[in-house]
Backbone as a chain_set.jsonl record, in Angstrom:
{"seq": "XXXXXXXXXXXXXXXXXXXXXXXXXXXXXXXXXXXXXXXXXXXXXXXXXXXXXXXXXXXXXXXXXXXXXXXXXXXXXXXXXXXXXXXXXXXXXXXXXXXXXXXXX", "coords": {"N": [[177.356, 174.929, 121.812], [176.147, 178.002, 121.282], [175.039, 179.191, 117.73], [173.808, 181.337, 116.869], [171.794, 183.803, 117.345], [167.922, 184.983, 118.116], [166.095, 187.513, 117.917], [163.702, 189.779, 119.194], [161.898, 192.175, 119.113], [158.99, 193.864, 121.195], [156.072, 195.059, 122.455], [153.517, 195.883, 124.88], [150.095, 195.368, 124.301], [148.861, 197.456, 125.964], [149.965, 199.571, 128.799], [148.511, 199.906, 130.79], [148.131, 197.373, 132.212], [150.527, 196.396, 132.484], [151.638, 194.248, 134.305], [150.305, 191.326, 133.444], [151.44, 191.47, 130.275], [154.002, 190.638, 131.018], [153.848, 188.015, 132.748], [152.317, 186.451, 130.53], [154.933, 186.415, 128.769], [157.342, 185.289, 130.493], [155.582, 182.945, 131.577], [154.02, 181.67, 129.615], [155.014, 181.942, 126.799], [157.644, 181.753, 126.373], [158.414, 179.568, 127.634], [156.947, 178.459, 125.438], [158.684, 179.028, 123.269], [161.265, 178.064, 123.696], [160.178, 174.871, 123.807], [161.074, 174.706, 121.694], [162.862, 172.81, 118.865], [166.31, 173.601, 118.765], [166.191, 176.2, 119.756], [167.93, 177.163, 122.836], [168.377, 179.514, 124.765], [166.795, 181.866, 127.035], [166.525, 185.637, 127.224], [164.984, 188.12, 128.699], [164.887, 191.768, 127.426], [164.596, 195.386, 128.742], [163.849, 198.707, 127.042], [165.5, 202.091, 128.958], [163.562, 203.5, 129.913], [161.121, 201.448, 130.038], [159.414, 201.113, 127.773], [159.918, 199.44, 125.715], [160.546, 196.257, 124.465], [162.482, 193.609, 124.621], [163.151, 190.111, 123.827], [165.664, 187.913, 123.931], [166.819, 184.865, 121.799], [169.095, 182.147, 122.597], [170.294, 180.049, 119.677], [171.047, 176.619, 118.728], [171.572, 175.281, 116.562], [171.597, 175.459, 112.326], [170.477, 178.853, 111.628], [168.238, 178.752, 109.338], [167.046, 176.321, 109.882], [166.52, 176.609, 112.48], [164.628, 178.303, 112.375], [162.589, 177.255, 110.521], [161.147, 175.36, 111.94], [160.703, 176.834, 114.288], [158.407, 177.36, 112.687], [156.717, 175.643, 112.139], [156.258, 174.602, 114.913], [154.161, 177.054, 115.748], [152.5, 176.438, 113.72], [151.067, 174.425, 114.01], [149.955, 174.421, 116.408], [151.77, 174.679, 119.031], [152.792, 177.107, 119.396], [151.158, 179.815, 120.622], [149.294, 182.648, 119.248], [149.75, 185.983, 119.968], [148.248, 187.94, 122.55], [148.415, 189.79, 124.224], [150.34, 191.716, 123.031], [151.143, 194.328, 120.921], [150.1, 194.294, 118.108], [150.537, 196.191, 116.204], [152.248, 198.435, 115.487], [153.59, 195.627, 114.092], [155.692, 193.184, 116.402], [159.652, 193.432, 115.961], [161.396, 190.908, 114.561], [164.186, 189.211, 114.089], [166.919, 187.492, 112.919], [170.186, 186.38, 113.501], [173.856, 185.272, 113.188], [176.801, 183.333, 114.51], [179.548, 185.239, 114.35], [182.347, 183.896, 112.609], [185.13, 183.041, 114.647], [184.234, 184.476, 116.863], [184.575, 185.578, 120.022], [183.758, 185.699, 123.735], [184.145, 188.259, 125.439]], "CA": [[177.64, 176.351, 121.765], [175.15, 179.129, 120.397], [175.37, 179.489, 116.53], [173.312, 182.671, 116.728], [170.032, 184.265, 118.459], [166.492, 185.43, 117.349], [166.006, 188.776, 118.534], [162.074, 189.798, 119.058], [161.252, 193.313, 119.909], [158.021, 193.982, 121.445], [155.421, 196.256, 123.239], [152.806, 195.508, 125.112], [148.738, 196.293, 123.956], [148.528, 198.337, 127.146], [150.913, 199.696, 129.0], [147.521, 199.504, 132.398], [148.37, 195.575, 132.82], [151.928, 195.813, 132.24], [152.185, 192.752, 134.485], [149.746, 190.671, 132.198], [152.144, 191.196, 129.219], [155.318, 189.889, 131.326], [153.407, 187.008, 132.363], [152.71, 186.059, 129.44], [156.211, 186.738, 127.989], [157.77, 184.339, 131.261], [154.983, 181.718, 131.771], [153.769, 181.022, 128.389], [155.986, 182.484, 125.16], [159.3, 181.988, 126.392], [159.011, 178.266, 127.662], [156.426, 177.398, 124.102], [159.92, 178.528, 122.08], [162.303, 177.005, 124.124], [160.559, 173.682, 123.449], [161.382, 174.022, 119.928], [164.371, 172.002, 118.899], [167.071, 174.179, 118.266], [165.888, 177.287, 120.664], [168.302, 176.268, 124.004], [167.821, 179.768, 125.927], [166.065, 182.845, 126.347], [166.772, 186.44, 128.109], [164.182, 189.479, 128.501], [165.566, 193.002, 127.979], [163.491, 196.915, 128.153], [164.522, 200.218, 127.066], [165.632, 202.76, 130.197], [162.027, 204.232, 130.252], [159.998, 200.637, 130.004], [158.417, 201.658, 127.037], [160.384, 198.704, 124.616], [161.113, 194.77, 125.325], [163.531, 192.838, 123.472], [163.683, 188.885, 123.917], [167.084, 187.196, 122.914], [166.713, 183.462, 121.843], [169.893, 181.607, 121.782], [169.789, 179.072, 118.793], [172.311, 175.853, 118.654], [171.514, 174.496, 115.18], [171.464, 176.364, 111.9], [169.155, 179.403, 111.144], [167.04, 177.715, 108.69], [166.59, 174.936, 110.175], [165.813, 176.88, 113.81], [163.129, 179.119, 111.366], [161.848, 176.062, 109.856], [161.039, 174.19, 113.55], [159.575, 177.421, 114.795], [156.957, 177.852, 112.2], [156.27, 174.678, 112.138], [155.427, 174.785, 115.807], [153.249, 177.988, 115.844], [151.141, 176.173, 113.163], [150.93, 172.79, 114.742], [149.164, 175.232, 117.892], [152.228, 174.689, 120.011], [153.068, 178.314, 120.012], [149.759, 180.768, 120.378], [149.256, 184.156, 118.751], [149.994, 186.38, 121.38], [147.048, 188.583, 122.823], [148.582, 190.94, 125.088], [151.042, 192.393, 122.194], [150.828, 195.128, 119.809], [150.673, 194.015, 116.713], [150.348, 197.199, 114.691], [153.18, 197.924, 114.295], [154.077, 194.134, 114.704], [157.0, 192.875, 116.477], [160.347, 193.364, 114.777], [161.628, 189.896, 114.058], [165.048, 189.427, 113.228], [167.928, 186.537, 113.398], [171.978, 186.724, 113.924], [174.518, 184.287, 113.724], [178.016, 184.318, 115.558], [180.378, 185.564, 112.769], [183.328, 182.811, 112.394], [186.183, 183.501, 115.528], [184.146, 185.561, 117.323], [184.727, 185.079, 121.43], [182.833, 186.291, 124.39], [184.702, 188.798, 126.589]], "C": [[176.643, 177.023, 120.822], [175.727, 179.306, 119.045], [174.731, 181.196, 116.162], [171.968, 182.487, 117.977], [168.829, 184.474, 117.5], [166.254, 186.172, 118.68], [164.427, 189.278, 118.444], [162.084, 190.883, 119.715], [159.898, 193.964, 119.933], [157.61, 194.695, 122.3], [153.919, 195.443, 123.845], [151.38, 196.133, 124.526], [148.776, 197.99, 124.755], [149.322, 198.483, 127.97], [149.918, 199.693, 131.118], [147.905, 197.838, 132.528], [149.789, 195.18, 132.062], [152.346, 194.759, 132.621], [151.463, 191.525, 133.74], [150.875, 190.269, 131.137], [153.594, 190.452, 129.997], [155.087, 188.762, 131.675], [153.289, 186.132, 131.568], [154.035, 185.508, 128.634], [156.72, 185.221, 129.053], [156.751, 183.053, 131.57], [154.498, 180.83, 130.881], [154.744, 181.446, 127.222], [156.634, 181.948, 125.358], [159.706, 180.547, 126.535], [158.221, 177.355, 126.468], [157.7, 177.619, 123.605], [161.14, 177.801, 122.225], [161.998, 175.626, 124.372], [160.341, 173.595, 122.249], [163.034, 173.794, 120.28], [164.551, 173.076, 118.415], [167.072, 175.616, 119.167], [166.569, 177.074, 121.979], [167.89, 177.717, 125.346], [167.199, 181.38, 125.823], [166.767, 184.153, 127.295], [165.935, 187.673, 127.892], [165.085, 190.784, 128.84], [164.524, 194.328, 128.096], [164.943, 197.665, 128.352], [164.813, 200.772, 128.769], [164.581, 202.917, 130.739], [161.208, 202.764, 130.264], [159.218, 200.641, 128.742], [158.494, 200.405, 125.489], [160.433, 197.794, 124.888], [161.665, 194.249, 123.916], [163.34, 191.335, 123.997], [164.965, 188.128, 123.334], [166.84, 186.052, 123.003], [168.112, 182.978, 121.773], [169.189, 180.028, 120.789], [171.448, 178.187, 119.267], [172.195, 174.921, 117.662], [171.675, 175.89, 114.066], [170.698, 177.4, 111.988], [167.748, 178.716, 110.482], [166.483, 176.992, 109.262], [165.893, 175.348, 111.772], [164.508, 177.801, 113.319], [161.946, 178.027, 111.348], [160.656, 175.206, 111.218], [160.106, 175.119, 114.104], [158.347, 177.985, 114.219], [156.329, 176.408, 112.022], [155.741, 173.865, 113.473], [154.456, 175.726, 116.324], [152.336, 177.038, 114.548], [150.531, 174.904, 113.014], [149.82, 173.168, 115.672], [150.106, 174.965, 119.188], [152.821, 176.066, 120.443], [152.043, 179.378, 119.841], [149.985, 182.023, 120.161], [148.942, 184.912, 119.784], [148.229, 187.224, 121.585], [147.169, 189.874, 123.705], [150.141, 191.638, 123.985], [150.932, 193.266, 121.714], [151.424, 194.704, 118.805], [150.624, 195.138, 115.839], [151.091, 198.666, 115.614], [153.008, 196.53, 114.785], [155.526, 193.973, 115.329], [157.598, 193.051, 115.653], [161.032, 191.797, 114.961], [163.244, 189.336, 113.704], [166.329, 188.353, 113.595], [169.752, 187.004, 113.388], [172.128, 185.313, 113.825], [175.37, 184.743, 114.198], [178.756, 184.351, 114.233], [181.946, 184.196, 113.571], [184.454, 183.506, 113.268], [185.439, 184.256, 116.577], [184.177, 184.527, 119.006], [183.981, 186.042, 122.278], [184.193, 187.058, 124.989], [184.069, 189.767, 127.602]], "O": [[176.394, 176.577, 119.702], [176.927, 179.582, 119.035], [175.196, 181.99, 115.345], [171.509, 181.718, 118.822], [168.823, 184.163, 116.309], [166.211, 185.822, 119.86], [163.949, 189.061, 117.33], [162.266, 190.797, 120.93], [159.526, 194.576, 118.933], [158.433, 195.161, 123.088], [153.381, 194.524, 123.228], [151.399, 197.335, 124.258], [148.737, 199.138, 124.31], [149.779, 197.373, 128.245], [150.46, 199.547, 132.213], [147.608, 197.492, 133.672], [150.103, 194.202, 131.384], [153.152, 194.094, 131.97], [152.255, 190.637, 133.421], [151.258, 189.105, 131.019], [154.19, 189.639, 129.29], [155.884, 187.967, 131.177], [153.928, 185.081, 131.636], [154.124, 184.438, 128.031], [156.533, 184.117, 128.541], [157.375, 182.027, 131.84], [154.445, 179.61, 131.038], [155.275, 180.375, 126.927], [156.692, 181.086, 124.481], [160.718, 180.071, 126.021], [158.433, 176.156, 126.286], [158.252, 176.549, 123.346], [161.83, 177.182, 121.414], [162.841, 174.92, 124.924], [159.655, 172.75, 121.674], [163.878, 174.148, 121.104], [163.703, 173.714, 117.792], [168.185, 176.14, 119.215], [165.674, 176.64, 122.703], [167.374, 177.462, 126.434], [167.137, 182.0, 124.762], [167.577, 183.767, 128.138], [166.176, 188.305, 126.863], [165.741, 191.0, 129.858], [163.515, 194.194, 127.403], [166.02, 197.606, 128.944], [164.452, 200.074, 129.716], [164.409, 202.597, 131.915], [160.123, 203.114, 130.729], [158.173, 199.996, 128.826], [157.681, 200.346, 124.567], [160.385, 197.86, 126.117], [161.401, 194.411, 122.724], [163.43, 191.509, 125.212], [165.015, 187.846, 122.137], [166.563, 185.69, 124.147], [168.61, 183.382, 120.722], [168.218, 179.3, 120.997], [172.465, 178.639, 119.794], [172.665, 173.794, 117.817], [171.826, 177.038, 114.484], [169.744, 177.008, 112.66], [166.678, 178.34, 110.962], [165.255, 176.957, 109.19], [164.986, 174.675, 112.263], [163.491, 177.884, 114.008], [160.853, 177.966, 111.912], [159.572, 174.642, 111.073], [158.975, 174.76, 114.431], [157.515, 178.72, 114.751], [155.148, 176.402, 111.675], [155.053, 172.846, 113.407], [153.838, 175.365, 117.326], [151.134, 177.184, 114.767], [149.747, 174.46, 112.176], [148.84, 172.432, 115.794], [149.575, 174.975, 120.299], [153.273, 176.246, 121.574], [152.089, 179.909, 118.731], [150.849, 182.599, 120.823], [147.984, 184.645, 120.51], [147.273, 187.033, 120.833], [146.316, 190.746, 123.871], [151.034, 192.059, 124.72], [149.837, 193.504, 122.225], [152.615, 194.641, 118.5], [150.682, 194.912, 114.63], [150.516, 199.594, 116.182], [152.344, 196.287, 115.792], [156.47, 194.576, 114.818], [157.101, 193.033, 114.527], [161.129, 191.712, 116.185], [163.21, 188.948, 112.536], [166.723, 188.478, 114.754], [170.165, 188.152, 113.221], [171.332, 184.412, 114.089], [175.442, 185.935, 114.496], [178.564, 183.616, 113.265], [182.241, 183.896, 114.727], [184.856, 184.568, 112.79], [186.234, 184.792, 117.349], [183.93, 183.332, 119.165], [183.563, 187.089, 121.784], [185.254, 186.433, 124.988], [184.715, 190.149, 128.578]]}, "num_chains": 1, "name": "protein.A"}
């Protein structure tokens, strides 16, 4: 069972080879973090307008320890610095767990 997610919201460089950046996102990103241990699945979201993308990771180990795994595969070279992103601003970054009782409905 999911202990939390890792939430990644992102934009593409260019909004002319929008399919480029989803590429990317589904053929390479999404299956380098889901073979880190602890990463089990992934789901792409956008704003109404297109203009935002969110990735949700579920995790099924701690935080830390799913942090720890994925920087330690981006600097191994199993996860590559993206190229079709905007980094400036940079992605926002940000983890969750499930709070203690909580149920899906």
């Amino acid at each position: 069972m999911p202990t939390g997610i890792m939430l990644v919201e992102s934009r593409p460089i260019s909004f002319d080879d929008i399919s480029e950046f989803h590429r990317w996102y589904d053929e390479v990103h999404i299956p380098a973090i889901l073979a880190v241990e602890g990463f089990v699945s992934a789901r792409r979201l956008q704003t109404e307008d297109g203009t935002s993308f969110v990735a949700l990771y579920e995790i099924d180990t701690d935080i830390a320890t799913a942090k720890a795994n994925l920087r330690a595969a981006f600097f191994e070279g199993y996860i590559d610095r993206p190229t079709v992103v905007q980094l400036d601003p940079p992605p926002v970054q940000q983890y969750f767990q499930t709070i203690d009782g909580s149920t899906s409905h």
